[in-house]
C-alpha positions as CSV (number, residue, x, y, z in Angstrom):
1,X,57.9,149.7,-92.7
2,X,61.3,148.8,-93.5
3,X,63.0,151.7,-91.2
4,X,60.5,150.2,-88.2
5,X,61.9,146.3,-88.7
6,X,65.5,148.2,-88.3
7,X,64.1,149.9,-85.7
8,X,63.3,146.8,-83.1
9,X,66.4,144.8,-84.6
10,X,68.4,148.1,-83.2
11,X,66.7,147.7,-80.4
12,X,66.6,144.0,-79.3
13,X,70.5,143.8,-80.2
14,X,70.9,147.5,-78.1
15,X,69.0,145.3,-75.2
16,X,70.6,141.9,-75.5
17,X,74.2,143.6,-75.3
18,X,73.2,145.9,-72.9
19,X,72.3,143.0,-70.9
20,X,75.4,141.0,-71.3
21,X,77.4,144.1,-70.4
22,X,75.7,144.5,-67.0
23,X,76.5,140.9,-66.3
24,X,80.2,141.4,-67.2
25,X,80.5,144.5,-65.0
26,X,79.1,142.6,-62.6
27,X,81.4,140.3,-62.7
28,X,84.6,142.7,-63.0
29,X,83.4,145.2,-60.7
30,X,84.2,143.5,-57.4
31,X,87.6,142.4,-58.8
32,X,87.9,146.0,-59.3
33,X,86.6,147.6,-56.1
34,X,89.2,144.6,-54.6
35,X,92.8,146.2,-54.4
36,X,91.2,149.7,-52.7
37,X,88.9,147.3,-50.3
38,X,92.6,145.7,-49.4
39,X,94.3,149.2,-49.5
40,X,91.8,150.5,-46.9
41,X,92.0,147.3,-44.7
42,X,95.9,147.8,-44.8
43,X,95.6,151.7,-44.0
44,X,93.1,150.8,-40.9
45,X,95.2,147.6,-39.3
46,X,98.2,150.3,-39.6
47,X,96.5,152.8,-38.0
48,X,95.1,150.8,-35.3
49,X,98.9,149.7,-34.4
50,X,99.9,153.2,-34.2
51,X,97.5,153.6,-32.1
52,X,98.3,150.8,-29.6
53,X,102.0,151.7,-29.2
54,X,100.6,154.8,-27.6
């Protein structure tokens, strides 16, 4: 009995912190994805000026 109380503590602490993760990544992930999202925006203007001097 005792191992199966453990058991659903494990997993309702697995689950809560589970769930506060995905909210933090979430939350990071765009902040993340930001500088390459600039990067490529950068690349494409340059590109497309190259390609108007011609």
């Amino acid at each position: 009995m005792k191992y199966r109380t453990l058991n659903l503590t494990c997993w309702f602490w697995l689950q809560r912190h589970t769930r506060s993760l995905r909210w933090f990544v979430a939350l990071i992930w765009p902040l993340w994805e930001l500088p390459r999202k600039i990067a490529i925006e950068l690349e494409l203007r340059r590109c497309e000026r190259s390609w108007g001097k011609r």
